[in-house]
Structure formats: C-alpha cells, structure tokens
C-alpha positions, 0 to 999 in steps of 0.5 A: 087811118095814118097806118092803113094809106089811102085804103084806111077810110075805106077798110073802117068803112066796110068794118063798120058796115059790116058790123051795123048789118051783123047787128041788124041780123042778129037782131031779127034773129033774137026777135024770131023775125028771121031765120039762118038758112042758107038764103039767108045767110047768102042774102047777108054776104050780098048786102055785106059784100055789094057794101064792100064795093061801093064804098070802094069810091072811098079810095084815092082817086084813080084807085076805084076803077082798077080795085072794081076791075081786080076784085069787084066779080070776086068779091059780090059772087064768091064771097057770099057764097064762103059766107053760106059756108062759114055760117053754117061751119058757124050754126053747126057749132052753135047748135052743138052748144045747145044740145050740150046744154040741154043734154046736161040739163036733162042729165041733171033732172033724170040724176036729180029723180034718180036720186029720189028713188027710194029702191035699189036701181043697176046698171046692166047690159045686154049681156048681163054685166052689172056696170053700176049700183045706186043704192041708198045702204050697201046693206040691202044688197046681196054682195058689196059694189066691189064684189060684184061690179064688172062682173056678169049676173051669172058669176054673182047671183044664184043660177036660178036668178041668173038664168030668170034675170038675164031671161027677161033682159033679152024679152025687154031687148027684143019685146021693147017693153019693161019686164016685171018679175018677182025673186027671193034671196037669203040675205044675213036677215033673212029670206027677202021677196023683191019685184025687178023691173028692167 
C-alpha cells in the first residue's frame, strides 16, 4: 500500500473485486448455471468495471472527481467490450484444448482397436500409394514394408490386382461406400485366397 500512494487501497480493492466476481463466474459455469456467451461475458466487464468506478471514492479526497471526469466514460463503455474480445480470444483457446484432448483420446481408442484387429490392415490414398502397413508378421505379406511403402499399388502388386485394387478405391471415393472383393497371390507357401475391404 506503502508503494502504491494514495491509489494503493483503491488498486487492492478492485484486484480483490474483480478477483471475488471471477470467482462467482466460474463457479456458475462449473455448476452449468451459466454459459460464456458473449452477453455474458459483457455482463461480467460491466459489474467488474462499474466495481472499478465505485471504489474510486477509495482515493484520496479531492482525487475522486477528477479520476471519474478522466477515465470513468472509458472505463464502464470500453472496457467491458475488450472484456467481450479477450474472453472469447480466451474460450477460442479453451476449446482448442478440448478438441486436442478428445482428438487424442479418440486416436487412442481407434489405435488401441486397431491393434486388436487380427487382419493385415494398409494405408493407401487415392491414388494408390501404400502410406502405411500394420500387421501382426511380416511373413503374411507379399513384400517386405521397405519394399513396398511410398510406393504405388501398381509398381508393386501384379497388374491383375493392381488394376482390380485401384478399381474399387475409386467406387469407394465416388460411391462413399466399403468395397469388398476377393483376390489370390502366390505367396512362398503357396497360392492364398484373401477378401479386401476399403
């Protein structure tokens, strides 16, 4: 108080205030009793900022009058409006933290199941190119990862299937719907029967 003059009692008190509203706000909110909208946000710079103005009778006599004549319009019209502004800049972020949060929580479950998954599951665009391979042995594949990831279906797959694969990844683009088909390969241990879904 010693530090901040004549104005140190005031400068606690709204501090204070605006502390015991920010309480009372955040309280609503975690109870659902209240919502951070615009209104309300505005609402909250009104009673912080008319708090702000009354306690100015907390300044040395004779200050008072000359602290409302210079600041009082701009604090009580402006203020709660760059309160609005800030508390959305604030909510914007809020909720960005939140969609990280769930976005990382639903990458973990949908990991966590496709881990689960028993069969050989790719990862290829649109246009054919193999961008990933989860499998449980690499000996139930008909190349090694290194031989055929980054490359396109067509570089590494037999034409017939090539051609049959890269047919039912346009219908699944264009039709929005899963394809199901059927294909062999000769693999080391003999000709195997697969079904592909995409």
């Amino acid at each position: 108080i010693y530090l901040g003059g004549g104005g140190g009692l005031m400068g606690i008190s709204v501090i204070t205030s605006s502390v015991i509203v920010g309480l009372i706000f955040y309280s609503l909110r975690q109870k659902n009793k209240i919502h951070l909208n615009n209104l309300n946000l505005y609402l909250f710079g009104i009673i912080v900022h008319t708090l702000m103005i009354l306690l100015m009778i907390l300044l040395p006599k004779g200050y008072t009058s000359q602290a409302l004549q210079t600041v009082g319009l701009t604090v009580i019209i402006f203020y709660p409006v760059a309160t609005v502004f800030i508390g959305k800049i604030l909510l914007d972020h809020e909720n960005n933290l939140k969609i990280n949060k769930e976005l990382k929580e639903s990458e973990s479950i949908n990991r966590a199941i496709l881990e689960a998954i028993p069969d050989i599951v790719f990862l290829i665009d649109k246009n054919g190119k193999f961008l990933s391979c989860k499998t449980f042995s690499a000996d139930e594949l008909y190349l090694s990862p290194e031989e055929f990831l980054g490359k396109n279906i067509k570089e590494v797959l037999p034409p017939l299937l090539a051609d049959l694969t890269m047919a039912n990844i346009q219908k699944a683009l264009n039709k929005k719907e899963m394809q199901i088909y059927e294909y062999n390969l000769q693999m080391p241990f003999g000709k195997q029967f697969y079904e592909a879904r995409m």
